[in-house]
TILUMFI-66740 format. One line per 10 residues: number of its first residue (from 1); for each residue x, y, z of C-alpha. Coordinates in Angstrom, 1 decimal, padded with zeros to 4 digits, always signed. Each point is the difference from the previous one (the first is absolute). Example, Ala and Ser with C-alpha at 12.3 -4.5 7.8 and 13.67 -1.06 7.14 Angstrom:
2
1) +012.3 -004.5 +007.8  +001.4 +003.4 -000.7
# end
This chain:
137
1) -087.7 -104.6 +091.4  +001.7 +002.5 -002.5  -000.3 +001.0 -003.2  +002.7 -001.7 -002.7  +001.8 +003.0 +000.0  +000.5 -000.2 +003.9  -001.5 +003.3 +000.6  -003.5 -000.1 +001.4  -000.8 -002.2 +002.8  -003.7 -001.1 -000.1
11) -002.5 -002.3 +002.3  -000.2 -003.6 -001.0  -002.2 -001.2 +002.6  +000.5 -001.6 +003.7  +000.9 -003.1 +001.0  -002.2 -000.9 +003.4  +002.0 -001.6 +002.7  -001.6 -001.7 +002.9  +002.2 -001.1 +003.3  +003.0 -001.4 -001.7
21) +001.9 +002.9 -002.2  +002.3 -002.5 -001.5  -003.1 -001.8 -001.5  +000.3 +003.2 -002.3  +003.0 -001.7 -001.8  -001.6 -002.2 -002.0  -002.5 +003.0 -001.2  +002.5 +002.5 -000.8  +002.5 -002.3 -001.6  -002.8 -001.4 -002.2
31) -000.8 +003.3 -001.4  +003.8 +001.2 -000.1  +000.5 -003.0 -002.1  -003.1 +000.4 -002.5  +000.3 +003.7 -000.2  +004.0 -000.6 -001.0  +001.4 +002.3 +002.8  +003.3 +000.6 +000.8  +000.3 +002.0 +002.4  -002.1 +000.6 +003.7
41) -000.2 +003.0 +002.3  -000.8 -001.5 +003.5  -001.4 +002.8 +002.6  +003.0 +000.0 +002.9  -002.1 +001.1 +003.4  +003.0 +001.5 +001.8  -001.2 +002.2 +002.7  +000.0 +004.4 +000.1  +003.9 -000.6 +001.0  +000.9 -001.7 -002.7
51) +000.7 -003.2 +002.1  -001.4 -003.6 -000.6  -003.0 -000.5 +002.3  -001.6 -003.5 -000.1  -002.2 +000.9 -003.0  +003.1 +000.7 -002.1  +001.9 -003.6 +001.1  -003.1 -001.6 -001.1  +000.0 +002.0 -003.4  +003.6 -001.1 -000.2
61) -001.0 -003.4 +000.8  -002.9 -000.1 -002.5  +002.2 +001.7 -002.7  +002.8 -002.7 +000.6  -002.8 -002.9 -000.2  -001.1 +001.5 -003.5  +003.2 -000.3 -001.3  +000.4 -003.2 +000.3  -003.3 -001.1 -000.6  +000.7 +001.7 -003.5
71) +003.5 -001.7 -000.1  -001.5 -003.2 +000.1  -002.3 +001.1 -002.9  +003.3 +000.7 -001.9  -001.0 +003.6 -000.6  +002.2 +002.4 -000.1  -001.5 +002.8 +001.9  +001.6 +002.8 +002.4  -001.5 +000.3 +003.7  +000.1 +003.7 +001.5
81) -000.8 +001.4 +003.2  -000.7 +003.3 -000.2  -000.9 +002.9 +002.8  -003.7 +000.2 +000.4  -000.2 +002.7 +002.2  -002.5 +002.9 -000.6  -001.4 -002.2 -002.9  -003.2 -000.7 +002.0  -000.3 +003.8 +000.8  +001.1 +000.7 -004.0
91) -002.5 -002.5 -001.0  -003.2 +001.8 +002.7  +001.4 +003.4 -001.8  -000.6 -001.1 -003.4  -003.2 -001.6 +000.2  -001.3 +002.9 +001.9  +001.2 +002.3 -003.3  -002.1 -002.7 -002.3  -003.4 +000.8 +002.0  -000.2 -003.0 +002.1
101) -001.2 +000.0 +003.2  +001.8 -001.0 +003.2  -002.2 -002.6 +000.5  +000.6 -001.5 -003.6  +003.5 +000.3 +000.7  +000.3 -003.2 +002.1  -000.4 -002.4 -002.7  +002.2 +001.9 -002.6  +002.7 +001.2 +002.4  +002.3 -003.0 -000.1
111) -000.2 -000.1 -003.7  +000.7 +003.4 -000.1  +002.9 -000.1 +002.1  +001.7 -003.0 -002.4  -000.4 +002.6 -002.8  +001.9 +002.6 +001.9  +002.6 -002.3 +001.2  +000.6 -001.6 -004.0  -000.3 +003.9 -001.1  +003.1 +001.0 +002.4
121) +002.2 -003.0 -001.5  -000.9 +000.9 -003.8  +000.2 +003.8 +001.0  +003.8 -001.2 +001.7  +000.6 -002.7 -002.7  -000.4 +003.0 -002.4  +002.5 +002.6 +001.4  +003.0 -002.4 +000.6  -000.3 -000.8 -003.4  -000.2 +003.8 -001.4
131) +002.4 +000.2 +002.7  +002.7 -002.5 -001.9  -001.0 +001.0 -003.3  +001.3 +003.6 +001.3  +003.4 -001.3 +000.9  +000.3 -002.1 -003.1  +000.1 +003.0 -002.1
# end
């Protein structure tokens, strides 16, 4: 989640997924719709080349699903996929910095690394707008 300014991303907790990722839909969309959301930042896998390995088609996939699940809610919210490379490292880094051990790390890494990845889209988000502001004037 962010702040209502969009200018801190922050942890809002994990949603636990067991065999079936696309059971997730139901979870997430829930919570996009009571926490009046409009806009998602999905991690996109794509491997060190910057190619679409498996795990990215099945981000793609899952991102795709979502946005129609939330179609069929009639809620109007954007669907991105965004580059999640380094984030995990980022994320390890980080934790590291607030005095957590590597063994502690495992159950906060993931959350950690969705804060990363929502604080690269507001940190982007923020310098194409300053960036057409600038040309407006």
């Amino acid at each position: 989640m962010s702040d209502p300014e969009l200018t801190f991303a922050h942890p809002e907790g994990n949603v636990v997924v067991r065999g079936d990722y696309f059971q997730a839909l139901y979870e997430v969309s829930d919570f996009i719709e009571d926490h009046d959301v409009d806009h998602v930042v999905v991690g996109y896998p794509l491997l060190l080349d910057g190619t679409e390995g498996k795990s990215a088609k099945k981000a793609r996939r899952w991102a795709k699903a979502l946005s129609r699940q939330l179609d069929s809610r009639q809620l109007a919210v954007t669907v991105e996929l965004l580059d999640e490379r380094m984030t995990t490292v980022s994320a390890h880094r980080q934790l590291s910095e607030a005095g957590l051990s590597m063994r502690s790390h495992r159950p906060n890494v993931d959350q950690q690394s969705a804060v990363v990845l929502l604080q690269a889209a507001l940190d982007a988000a923020a310098r194409n707008k300053t960036a057409s502001v600038g040309l407006e004037g």
